[in-house]
C-alpha positions in Angstrom: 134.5 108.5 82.4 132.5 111.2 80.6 128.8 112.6 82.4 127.1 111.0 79.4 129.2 106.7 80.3 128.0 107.0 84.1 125.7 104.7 84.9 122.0 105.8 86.6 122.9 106.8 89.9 122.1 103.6 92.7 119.2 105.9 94.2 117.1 106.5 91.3 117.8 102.7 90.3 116.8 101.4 94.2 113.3 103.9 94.0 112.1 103.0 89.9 110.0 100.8 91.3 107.6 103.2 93.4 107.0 105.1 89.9 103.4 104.6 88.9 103.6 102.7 85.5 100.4 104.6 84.2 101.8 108.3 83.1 105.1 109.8 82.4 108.4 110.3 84.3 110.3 113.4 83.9 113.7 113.9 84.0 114.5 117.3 84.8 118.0 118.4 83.6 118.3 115.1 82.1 121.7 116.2 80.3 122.4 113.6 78.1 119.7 110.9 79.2 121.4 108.4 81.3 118.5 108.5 83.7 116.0 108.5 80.5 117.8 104.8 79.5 117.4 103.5 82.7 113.9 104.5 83.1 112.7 103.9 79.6 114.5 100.3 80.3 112.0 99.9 83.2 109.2 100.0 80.8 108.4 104.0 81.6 107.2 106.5 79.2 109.9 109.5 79.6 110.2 113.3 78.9 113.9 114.6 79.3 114.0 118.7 79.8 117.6 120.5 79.7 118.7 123.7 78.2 121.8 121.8 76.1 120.7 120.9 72.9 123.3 118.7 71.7 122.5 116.6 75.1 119.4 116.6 74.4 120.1 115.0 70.7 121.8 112.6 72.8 118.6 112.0 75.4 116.4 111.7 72.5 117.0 108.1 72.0 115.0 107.0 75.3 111.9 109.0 75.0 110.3 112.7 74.6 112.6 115.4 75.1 111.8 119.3 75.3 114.8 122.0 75.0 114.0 124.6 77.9 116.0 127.6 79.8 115.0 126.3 83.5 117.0 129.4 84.7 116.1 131.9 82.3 112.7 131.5 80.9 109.2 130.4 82.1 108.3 127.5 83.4 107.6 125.4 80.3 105.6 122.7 81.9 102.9 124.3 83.1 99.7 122.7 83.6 101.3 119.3 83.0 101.6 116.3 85.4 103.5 113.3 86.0 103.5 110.1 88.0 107.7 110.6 88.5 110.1 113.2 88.8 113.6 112.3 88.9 116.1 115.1 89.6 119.6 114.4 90.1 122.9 117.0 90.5 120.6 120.1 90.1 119.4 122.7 91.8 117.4 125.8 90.9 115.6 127.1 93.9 113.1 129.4 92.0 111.9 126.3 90.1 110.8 124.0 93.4 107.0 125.1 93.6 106.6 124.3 89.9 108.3 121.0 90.3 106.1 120.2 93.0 102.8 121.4 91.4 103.7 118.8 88.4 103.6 115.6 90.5 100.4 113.8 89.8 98.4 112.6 92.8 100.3 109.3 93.6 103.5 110.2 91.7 106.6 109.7 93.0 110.0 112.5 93.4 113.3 110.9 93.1 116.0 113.9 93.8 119.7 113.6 94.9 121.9 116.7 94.5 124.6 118.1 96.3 124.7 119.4 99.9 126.7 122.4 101.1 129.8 120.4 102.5 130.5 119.3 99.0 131.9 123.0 98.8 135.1 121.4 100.9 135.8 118.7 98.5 134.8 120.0 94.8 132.4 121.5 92.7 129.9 122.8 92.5 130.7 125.0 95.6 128.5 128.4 95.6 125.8 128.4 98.1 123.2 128.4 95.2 123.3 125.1 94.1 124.1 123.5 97.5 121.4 122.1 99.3 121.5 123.9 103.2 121.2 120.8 106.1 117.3 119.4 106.0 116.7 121.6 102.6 115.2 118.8 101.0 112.7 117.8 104.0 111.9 121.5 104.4 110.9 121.5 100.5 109.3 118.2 101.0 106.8 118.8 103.8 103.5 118.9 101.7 104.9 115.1 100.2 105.1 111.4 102.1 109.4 110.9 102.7 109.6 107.4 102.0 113.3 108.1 102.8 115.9 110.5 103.0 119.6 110.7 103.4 122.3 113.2 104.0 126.1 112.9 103.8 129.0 111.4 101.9 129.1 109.0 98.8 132.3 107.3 97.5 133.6 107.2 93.7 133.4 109.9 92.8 133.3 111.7 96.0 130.6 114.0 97.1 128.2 115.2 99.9 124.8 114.6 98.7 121.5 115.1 100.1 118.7 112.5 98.3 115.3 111.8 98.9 112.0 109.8 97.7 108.8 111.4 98.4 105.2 110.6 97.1 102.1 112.7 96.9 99.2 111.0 98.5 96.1 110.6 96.6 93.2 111.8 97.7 91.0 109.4 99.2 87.8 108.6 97.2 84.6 109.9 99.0 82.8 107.0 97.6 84.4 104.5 99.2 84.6 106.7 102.9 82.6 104.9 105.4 81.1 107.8 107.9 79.1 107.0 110.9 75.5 107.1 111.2 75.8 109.5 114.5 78.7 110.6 116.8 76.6 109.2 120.2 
């Protein structure tokens, strides 16, 4: 089964519907789009970002796409927000406060990559694009965890480290209630 026949992985599928409907979901090293299909079949407007062209040719078919060096280059979303992020078998470390600073108030991270015992069973296995134990609720800590999980998945196999987190909107001051006095 090729990268491009898998079907969305069960944790992005079991957290779509926390995504905001108002605003745009991207998928960040979408690869071909298989995450961009699910999505865009859940009604959501998408923007797939990968370095791989021809993937993104692929990708195309569910929504926006942008062709981008993550690795190389400059952060090619800046100033942009969006009410999802979905990040799946990626990591780039340098990119995490720019993937952070792009979740609108109330929008929702999806991300499930592998962890560093993966290294004993497959790859990827160099440190730099295995998660370290509690790397993603370090990363996290400014966010709401609406959950978290760490350890093995079946077919295929792999140690993964996943997590949902939202960033909370900011509470409207118009609607605060304040006391008259503090006796």
């Amino acid at each position: 089964m090729t990268h491009a026949s898998l079907p969305p992985s069960d944790w992005v599928r079991r957290w779509t519907p926390l995504i905001p409907r108002e605003g745009t979901v991207l998928d960040l090293a979408c690869g071909r789009g298989r995450h961009l299909r699910w999505l865009a079949s859940c009604g959501l407007s998408v923007l797939g970002v990968d370095r791989d062209e021809a993937a993104l040719s692929e990708a195309a078919a569910w929504g926006s796409t942008l062709q981008a060096e993550l690795e190389q280059g400059p952060w090619p979303l800046t100033g942009r927000t969006f009410a999802g992020v979905v990040v799946t078998h990626y990591l780039w470390r340098p990119t995490w406060a720019h993937l952070l600073d792009c979740l609108a108030p109330g929008g929702v991270l999806i991300y499930e990559t592998f962890s560093r015992q993966h290294a004993h069973i497959g790859k990827p296995s160099r440190d730099d694009f295995l998660l370290r134990p509690g790397e993603l609720i370090e990363r996290c800590a400014g966010l709401r965890v609406v959950a978290y999980e760490d350890g093995f998945l079946p077919h295929p196999d792999r140690f993964v480290q996943r997590i949902v987190a939202v960033r909370e909107k900011s509470p409207d001051a118009s609607t605060m209630r304040y006391p008259l006095s503090l006796e």
